[in-house]
CHARMM internal coordinates of N, CA and C (Angstrom, degrees):
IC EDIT
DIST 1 N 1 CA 1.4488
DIST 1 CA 1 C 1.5238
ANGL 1 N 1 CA 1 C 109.57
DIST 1 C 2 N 1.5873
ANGL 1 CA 1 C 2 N 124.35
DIHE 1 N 1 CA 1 C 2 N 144.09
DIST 2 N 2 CA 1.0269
ANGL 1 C 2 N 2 CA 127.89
DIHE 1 CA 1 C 2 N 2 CA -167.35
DIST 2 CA 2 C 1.4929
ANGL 2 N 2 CA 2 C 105.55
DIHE 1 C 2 N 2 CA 2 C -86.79
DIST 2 C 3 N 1.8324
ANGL 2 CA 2 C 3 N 127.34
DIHE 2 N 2 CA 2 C 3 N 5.16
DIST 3 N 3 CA 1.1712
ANGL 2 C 3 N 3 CA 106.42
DIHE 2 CA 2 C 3 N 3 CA 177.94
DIST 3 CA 3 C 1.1611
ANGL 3 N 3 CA 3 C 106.48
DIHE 2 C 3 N 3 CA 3 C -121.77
DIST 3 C 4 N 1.3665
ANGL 3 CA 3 C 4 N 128.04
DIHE 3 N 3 CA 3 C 4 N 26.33
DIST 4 N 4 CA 1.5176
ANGL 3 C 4 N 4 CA 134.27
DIHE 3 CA 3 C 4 N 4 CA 175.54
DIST 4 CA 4 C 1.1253
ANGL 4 N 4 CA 4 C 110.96
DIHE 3 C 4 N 4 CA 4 C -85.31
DIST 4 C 5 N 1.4326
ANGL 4 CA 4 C 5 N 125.31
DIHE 4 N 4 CA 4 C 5 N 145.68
DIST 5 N 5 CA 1.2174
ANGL 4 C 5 N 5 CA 136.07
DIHE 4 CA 4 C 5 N 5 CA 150.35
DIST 5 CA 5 C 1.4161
ANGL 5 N 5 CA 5 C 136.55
DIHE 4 C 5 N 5 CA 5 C -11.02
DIST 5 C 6 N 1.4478
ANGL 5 CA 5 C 6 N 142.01
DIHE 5 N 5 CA 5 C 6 N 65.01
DIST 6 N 6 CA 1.6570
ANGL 5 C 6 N 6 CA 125.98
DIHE 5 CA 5 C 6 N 6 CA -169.87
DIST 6 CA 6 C 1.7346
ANGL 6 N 6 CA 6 C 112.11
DIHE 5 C 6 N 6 CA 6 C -122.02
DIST 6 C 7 N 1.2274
ANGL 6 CA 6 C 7 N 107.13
DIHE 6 N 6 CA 6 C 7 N 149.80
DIST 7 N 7 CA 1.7416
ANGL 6 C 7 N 7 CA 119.27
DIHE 6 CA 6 C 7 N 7 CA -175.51
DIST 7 CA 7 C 1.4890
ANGL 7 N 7 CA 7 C 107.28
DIHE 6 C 7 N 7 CA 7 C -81.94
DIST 7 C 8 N 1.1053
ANGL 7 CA 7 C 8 N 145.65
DIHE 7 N 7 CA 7 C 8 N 126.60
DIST 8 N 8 CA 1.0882
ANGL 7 C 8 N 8 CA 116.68
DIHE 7 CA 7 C 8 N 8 CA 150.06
DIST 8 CA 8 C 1.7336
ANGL 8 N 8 CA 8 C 117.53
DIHE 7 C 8 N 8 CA 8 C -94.38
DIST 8 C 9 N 0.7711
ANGL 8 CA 8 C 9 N 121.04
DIHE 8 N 8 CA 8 C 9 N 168.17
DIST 9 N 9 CA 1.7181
ANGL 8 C 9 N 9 CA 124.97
DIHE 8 CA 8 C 9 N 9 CA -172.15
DIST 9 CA 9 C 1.7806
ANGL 9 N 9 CA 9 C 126.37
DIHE 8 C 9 N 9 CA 9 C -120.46
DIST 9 C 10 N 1.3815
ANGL 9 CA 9 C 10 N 137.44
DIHE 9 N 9 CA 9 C 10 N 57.81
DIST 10 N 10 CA 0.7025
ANGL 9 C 10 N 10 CA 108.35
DIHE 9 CA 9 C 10 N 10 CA -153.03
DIST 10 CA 10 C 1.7032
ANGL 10 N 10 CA 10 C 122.29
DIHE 9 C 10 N 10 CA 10 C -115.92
DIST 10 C 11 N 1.7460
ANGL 10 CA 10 C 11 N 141.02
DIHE 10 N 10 CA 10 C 11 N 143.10
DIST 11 N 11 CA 1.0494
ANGL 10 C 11 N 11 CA 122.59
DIHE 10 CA 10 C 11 N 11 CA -170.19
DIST 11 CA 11 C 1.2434
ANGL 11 N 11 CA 11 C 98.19
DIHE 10 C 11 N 11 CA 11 C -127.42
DIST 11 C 12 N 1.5414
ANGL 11 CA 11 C 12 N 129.87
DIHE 11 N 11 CA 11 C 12 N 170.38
DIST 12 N 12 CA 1.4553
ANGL 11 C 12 N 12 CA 150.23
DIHE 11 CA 11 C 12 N 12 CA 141.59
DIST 12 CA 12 C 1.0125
ANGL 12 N 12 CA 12 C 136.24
DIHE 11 C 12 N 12 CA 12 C -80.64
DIST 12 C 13 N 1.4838
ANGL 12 CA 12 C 13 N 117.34
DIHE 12 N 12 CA 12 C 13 N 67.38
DIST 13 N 13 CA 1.8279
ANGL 12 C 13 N 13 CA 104.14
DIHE 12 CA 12 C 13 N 13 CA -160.65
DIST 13 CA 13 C 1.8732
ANGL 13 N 13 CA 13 C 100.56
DIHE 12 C 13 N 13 CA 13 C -86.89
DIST 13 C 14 N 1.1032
ANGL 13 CA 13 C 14 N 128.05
DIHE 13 N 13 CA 13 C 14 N 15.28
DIST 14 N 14 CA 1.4579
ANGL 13 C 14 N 14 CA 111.48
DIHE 13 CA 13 C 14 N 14 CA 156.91
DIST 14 CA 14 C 1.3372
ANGL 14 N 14 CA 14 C 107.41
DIHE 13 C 14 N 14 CA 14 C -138.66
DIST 14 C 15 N 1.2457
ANGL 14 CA 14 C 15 N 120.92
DIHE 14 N 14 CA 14 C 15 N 163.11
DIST 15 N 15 CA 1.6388
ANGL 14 C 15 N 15 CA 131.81
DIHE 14 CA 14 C 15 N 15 CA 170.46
DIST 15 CA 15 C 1.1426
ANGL 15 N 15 CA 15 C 112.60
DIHE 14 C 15 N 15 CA 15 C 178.64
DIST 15 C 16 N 1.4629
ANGL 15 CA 15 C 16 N 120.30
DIHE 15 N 15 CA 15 C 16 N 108.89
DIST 16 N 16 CA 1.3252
ANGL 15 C 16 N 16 CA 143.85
DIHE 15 CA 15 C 16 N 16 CA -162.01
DIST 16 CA 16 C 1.7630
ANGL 16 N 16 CA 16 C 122.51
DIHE 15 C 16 N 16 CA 16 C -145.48
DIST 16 C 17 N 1.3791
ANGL 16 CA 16 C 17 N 114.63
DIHE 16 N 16 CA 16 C 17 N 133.84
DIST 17 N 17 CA 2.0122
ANGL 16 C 17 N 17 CA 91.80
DIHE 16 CA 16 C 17 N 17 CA 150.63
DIST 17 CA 17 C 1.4362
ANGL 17 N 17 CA 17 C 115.83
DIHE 16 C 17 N 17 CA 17 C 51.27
DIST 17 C 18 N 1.7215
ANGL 17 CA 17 C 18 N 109.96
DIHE 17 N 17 CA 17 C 18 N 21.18
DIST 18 N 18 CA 1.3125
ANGL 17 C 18 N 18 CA 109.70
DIHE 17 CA 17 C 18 N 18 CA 168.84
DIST 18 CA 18 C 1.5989
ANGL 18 N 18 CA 18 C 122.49
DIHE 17 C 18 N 18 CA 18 C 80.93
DIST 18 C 19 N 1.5698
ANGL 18 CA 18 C 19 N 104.89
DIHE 18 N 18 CA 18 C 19 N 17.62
DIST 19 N 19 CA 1.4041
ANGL 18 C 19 N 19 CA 105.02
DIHE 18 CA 18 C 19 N 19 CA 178.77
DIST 19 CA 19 C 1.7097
ANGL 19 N 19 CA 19 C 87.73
DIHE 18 C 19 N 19 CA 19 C -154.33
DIST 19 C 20 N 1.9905
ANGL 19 CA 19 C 20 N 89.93
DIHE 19 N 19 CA 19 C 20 N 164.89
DIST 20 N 20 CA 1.1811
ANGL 19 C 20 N 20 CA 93.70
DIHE 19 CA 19 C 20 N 20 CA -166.09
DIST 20 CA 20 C 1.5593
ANGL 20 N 20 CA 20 C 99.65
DIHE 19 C 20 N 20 CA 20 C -159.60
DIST 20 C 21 N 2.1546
ANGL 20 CA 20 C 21 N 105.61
DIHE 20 N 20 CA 20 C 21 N 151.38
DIST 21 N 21 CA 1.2988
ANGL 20 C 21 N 21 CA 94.89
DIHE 20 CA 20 C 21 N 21 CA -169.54
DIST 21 CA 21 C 1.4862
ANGL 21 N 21 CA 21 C 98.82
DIHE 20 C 21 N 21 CA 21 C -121.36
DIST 21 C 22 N 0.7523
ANGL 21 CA 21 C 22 N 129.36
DIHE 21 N 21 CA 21 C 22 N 138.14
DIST 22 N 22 CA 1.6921
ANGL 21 C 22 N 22 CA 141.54
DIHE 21 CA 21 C 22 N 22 CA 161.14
DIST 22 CA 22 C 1.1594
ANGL 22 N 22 CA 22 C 122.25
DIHE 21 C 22 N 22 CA 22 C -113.82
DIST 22 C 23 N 1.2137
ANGL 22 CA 22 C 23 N 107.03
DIHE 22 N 22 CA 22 C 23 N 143.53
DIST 23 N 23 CA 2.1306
ANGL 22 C 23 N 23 CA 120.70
DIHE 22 CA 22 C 23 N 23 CA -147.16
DIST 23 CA 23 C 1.7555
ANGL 23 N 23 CA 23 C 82.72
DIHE 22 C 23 N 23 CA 23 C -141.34
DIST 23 C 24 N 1.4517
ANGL 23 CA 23 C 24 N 122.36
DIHE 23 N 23 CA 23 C 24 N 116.97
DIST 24 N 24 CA 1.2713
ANGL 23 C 24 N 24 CA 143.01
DIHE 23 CA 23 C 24 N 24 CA 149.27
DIST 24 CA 24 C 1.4884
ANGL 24 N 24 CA 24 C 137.42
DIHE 23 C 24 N 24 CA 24 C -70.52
DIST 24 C 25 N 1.4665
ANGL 24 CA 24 C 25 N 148.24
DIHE 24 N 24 CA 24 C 25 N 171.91
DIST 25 N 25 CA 1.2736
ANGL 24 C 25 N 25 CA 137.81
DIHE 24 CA 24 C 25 N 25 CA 165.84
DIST 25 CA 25 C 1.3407
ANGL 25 N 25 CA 25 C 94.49
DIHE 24 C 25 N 25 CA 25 C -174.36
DIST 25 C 26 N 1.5786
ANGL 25 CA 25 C 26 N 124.06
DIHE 25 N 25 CA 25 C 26 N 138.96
DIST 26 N 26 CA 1.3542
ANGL 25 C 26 N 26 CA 122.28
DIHE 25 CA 25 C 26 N 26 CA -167.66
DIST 26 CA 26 C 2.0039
ANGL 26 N 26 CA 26 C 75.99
DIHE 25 C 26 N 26 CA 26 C -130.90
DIST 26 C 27 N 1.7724
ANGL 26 CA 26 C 27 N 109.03
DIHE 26 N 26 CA 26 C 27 N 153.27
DIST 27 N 27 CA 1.6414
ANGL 26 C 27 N 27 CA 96.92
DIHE 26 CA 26 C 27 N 27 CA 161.93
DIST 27 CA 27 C 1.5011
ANGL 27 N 27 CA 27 C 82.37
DIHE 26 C 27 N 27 CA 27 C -154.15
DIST 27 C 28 N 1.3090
ANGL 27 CA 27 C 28 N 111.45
DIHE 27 N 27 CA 27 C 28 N -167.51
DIST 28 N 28 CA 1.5508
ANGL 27 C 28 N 28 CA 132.28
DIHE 27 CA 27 C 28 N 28 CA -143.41
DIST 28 CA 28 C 1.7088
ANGL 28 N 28 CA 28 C 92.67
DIHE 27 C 28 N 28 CA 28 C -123.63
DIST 28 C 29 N 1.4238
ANGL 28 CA 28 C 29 N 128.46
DIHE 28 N 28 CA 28 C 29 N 170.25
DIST 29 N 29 CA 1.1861
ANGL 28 C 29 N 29 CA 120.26
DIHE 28 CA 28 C 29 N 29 CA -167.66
DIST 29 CA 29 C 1.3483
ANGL 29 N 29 CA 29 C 104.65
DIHE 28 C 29 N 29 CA 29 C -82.49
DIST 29 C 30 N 1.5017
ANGL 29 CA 29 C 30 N 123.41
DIHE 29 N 29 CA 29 C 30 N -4.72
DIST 30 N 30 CA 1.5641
ANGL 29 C 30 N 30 CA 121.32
DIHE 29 CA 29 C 30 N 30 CA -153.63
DIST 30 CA 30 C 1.9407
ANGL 30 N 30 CA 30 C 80.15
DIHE 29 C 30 N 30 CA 30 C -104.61
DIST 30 C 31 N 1.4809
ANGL 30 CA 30 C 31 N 117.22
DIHE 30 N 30 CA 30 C 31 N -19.97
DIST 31 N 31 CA 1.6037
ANGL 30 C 31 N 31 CA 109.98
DIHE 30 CA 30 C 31 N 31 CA -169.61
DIST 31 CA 31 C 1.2863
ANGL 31 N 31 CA 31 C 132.36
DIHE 30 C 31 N 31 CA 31 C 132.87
DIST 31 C 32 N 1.4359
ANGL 31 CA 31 C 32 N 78.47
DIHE 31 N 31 CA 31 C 32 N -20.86
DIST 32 N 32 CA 1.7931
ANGL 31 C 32 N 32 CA 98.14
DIHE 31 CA 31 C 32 N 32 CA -171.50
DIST 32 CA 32 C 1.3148
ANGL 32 N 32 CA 32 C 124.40
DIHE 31 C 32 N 32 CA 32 C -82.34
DIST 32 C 33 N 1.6265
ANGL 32 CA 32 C 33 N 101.05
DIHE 32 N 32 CA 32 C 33 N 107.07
DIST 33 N 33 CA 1.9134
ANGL 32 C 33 N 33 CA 103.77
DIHE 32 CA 32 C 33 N 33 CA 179.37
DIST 33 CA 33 C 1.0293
ANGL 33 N 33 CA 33 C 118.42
DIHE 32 C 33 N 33 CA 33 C -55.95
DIST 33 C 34 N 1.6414
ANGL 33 CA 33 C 34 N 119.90
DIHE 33 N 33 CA 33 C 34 N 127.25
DIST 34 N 34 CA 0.9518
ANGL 33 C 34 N 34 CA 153.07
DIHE 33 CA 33 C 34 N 34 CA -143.76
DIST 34 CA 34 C 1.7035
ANGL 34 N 34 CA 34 C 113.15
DIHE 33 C 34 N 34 CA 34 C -120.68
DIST 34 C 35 N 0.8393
ANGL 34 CA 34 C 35 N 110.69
DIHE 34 N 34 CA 34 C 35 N -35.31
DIST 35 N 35 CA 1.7690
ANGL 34 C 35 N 35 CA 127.64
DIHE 34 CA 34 C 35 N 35 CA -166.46
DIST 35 CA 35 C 1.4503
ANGL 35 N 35 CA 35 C 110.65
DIHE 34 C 35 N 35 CA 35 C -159.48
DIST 35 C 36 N 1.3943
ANGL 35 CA 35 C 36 N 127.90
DIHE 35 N 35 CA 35 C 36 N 124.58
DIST 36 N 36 CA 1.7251
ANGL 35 C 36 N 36 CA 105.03
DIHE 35 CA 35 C 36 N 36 CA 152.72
DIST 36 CA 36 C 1.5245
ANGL 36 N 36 CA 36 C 106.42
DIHE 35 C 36 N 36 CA 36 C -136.37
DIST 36 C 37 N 1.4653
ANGL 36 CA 36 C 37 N 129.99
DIHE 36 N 36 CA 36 C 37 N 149.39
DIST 37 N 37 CA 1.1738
ANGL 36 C 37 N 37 CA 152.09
DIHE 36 CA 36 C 37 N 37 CA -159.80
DIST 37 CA 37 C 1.1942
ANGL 37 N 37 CA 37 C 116.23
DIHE 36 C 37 N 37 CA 37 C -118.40
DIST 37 C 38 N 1.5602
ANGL 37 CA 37 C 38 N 118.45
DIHE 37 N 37 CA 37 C 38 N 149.02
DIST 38 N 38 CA 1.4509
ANGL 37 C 38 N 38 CA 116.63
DIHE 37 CA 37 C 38 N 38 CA 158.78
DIST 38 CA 38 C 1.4072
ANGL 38 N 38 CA 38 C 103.78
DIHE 37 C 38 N 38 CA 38 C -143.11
DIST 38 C 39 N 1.3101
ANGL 38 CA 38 C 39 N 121.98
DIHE 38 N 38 CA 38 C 39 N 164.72
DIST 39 N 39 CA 1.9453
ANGL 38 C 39 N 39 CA 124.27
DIHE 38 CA 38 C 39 N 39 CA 177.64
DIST 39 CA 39 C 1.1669
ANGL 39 N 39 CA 39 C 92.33
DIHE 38 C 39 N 39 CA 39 C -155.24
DIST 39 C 40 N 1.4765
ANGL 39 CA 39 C 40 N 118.77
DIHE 39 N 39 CA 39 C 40 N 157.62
DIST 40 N 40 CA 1.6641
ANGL 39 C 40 N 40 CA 146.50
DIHE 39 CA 39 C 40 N 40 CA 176.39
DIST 40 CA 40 C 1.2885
ANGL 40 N 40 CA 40 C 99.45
DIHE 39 C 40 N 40 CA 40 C -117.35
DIST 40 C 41 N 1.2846
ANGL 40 CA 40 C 41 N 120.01
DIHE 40 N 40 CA 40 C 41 N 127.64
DIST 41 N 41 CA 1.6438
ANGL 40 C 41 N 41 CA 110.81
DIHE 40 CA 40 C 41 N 41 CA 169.87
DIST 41 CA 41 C 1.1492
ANGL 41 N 41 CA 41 C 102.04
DIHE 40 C 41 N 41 CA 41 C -127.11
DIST 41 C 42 N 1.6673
ANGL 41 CA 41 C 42 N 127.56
DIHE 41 N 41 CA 41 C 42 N 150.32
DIST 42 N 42 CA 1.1985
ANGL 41 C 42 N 42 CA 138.87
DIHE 41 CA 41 C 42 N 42 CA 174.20
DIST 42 CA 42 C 1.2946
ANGL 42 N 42 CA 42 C 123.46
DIHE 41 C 42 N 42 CA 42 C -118.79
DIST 42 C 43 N 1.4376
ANGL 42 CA 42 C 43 N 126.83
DIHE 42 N 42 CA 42 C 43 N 118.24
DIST 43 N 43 CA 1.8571
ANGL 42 C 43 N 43 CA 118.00
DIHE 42 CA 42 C 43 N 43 CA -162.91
DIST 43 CA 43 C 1.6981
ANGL 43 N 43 CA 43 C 85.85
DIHE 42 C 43 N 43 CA 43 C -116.81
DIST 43 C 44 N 1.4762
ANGL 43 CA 43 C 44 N 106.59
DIHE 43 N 43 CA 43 C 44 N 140.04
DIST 44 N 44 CA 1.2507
ANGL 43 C 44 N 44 CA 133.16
DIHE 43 CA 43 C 44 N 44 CA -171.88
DIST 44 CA 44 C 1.9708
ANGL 44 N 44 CA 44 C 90.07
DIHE 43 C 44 N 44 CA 44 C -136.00
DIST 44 C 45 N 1.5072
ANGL 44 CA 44 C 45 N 86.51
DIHE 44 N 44 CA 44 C 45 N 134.49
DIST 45 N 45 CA 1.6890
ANGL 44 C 45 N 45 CA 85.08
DIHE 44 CA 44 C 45 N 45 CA 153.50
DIST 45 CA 45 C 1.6455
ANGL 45 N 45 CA 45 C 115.21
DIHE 44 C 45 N 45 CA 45 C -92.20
DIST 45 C 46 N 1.6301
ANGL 45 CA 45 C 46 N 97.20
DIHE 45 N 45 CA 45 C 46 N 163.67
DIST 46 N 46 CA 2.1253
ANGL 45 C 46 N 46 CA 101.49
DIHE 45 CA 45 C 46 N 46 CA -177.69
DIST 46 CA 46 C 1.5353
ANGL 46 N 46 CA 46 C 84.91
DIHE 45 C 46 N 46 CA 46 C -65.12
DIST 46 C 47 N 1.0786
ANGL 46 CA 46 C 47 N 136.13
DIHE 46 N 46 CA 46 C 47 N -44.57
DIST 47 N 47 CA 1.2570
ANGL 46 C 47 N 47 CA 106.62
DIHE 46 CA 46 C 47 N 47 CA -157.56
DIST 47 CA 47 C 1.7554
ANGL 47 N 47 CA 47 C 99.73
DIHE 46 C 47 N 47 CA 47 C -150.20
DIST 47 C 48 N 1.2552
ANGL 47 CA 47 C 48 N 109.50
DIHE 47 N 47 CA 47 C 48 N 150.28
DIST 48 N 48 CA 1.3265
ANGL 47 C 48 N 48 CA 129.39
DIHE 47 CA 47 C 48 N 48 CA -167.75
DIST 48 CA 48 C 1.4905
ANGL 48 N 48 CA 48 C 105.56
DIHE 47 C 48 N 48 CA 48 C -41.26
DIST 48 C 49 N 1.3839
ANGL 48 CA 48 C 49 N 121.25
DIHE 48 N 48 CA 48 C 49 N 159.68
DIST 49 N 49 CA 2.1805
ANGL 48 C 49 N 49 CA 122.82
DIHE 48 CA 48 C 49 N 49 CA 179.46
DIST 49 CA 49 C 1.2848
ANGL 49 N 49 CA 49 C 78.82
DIHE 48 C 49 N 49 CA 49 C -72.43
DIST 49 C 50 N 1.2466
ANGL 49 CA 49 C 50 N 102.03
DIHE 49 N 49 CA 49 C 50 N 155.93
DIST 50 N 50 CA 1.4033
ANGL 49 C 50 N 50 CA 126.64
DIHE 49 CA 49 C 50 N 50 CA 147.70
DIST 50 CA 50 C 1.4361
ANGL 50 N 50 CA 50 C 104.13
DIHE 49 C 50 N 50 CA 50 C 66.11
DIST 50 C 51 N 1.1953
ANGL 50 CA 50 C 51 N 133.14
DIHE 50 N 50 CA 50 C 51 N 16.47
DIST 51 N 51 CA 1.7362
ANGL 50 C 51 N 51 CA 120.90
DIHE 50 CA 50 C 51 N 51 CA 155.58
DIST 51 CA 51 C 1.0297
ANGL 51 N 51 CA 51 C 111.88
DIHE 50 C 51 N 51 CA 51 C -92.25
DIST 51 C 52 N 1.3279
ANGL 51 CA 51 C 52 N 106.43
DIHE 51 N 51 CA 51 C 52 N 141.86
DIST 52 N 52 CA 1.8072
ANGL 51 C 52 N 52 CA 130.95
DIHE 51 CA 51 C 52 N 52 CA -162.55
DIST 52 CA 52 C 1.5486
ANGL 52 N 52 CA 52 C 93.80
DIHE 51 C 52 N 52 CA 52 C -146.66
DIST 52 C 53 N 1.8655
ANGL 52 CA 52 C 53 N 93.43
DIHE 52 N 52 CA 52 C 53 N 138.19
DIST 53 N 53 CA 1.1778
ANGL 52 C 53 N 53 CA 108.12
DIHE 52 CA 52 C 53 N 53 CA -150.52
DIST 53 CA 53 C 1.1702
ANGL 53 N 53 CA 53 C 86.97
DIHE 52 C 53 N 53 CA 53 C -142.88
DIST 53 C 54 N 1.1558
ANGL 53 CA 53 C 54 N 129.14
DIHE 53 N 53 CA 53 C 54 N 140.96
DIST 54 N 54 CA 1.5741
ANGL 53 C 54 N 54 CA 142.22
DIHE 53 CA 53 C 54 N 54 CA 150.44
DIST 54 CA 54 C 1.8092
ANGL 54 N 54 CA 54 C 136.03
DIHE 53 C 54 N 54 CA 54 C -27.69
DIST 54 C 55 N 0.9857
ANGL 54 CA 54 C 55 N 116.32
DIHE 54 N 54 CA 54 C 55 N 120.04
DIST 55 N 55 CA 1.5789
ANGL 54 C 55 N 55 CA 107.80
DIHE 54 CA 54 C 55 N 55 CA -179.31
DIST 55 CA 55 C 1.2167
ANGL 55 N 55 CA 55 C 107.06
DIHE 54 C 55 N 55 CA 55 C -68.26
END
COOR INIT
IC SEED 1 N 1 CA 1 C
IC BUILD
């Protein structure tokens, strides 16, 4: 049920070199895992270090 009580849980066990992993766990009030997740993220800059550009 969408109006019960639930935890979600969440940690980062890597982050490096502009990317990153996050590990999820959702459970129920009695304990019971419910959901678990993972994502890769990748951070890029808009534009390269050190380019310099004209006004």
């Amino acid at each position: 049920r969408a109006d019960e009580w639930l935890l979600f849980d969440q940690e980062t066990p890597s982050s490096c070199c502009a990317r990153g992993l996050a590990n999820g766990q959702m459970f129920t009030a009695d304990g019971t895992l419910v959901i678990s997740v993972s994502q890769e993220g990748l951070i890029r800059p808009l534009e390269p270090v050190g380019d310099v550009r004209d006004a």
